[in-house]
C-alpha positions in Angstrom: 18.2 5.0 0.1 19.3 1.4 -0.6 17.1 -1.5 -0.8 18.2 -4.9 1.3 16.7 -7.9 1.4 16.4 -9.7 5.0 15.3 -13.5 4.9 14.5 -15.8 8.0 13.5 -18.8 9.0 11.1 -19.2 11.7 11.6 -21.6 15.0 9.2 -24.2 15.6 8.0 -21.9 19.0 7.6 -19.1 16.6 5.3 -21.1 14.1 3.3 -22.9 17.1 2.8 -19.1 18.4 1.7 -17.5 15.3 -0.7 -20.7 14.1 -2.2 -20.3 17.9 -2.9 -16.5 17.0 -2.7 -16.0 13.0 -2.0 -12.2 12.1 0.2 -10.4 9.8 3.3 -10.5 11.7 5.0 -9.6 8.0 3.5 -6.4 7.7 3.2 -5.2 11.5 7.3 -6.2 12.7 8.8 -5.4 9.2 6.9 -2.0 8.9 8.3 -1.1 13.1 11.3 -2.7 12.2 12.0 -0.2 9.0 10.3 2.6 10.6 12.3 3.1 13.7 15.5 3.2 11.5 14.2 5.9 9.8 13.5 3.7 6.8 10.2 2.2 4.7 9.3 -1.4 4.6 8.8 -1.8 0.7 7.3 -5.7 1.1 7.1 -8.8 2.9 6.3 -12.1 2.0 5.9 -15.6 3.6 7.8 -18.0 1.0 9.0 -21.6 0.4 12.0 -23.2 0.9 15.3 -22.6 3.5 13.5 -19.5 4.1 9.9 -18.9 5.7 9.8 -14.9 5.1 11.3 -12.4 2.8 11.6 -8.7 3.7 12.4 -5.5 1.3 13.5 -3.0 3.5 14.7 0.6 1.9 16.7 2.1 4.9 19.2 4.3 4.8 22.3 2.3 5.3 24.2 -1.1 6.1 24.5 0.0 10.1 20.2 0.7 9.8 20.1 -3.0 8.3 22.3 -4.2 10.9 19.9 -2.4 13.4 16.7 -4.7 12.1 18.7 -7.5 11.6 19.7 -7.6 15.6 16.4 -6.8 16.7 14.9 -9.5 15.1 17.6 -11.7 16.5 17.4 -10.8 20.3 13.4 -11.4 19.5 14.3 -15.0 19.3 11.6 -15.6 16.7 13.7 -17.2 13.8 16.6 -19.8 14.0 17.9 -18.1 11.4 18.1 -15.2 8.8 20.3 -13.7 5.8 20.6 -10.0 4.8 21.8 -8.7 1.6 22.3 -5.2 0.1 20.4 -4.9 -3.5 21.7 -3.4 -6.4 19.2 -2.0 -9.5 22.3 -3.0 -11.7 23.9 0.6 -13.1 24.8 1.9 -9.9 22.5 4.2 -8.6 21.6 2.5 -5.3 25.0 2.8 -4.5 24.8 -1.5 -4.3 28.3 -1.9 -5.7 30.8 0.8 -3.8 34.5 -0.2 -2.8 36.4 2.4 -0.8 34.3 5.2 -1.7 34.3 4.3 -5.4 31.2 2.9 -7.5 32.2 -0.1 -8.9 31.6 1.2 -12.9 34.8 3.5 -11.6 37.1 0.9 -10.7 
């Protein structure tokens, strides 16, 4: 399955919440989150900068991706969040495909 990364950044609301009642929101929404697509959550990490938390998701496709990505939208817990596809760099995580092709083919 591919590997994607899924970044957010938190509201204010969402950081007032989780200071009021500190748990490992990382681990318990990423793990449901991969899960329920039929996926694994490889790590997740709080982190500096434009960013507050950094996911590794291995799931099997960009519409399963999608699928996490949404439902952490409609949760309404970050103002925002980025999602990118990861590649191990020859090919074999299928990272780099145009129209069917691998990349190294093109």
């Amino acid at each position: 399955m591919p590997l994607y990364m899924y970044q957010a950044a938190y509201t204010p609301e969402s950081w007032a919440a989780q200071l009021k009642n500190p748990q490992n929101r990382i681990e318990t929404v990423g793990r449901q989150a991969c899960e329920a697509v039929g996926g694994k959550l490889v790590g997740g990490w709080y982190c500096f900068g434009e960013y507050d938390a950094v996911f590794i998701c291995d799931v099997p496709d960009n519409e399963s991706m999608s699928a996490i990505a949404l439902a952490v939208a409609r949760a309404a817990c970050h103002q925002s969040g980025e999602n990118n596809r990861l590649d191990d760099g020859d090919g074999r995580r299928g990272g780099h495909e145009e129209g069917g092709r691998r990349r190294q083919d093109l």
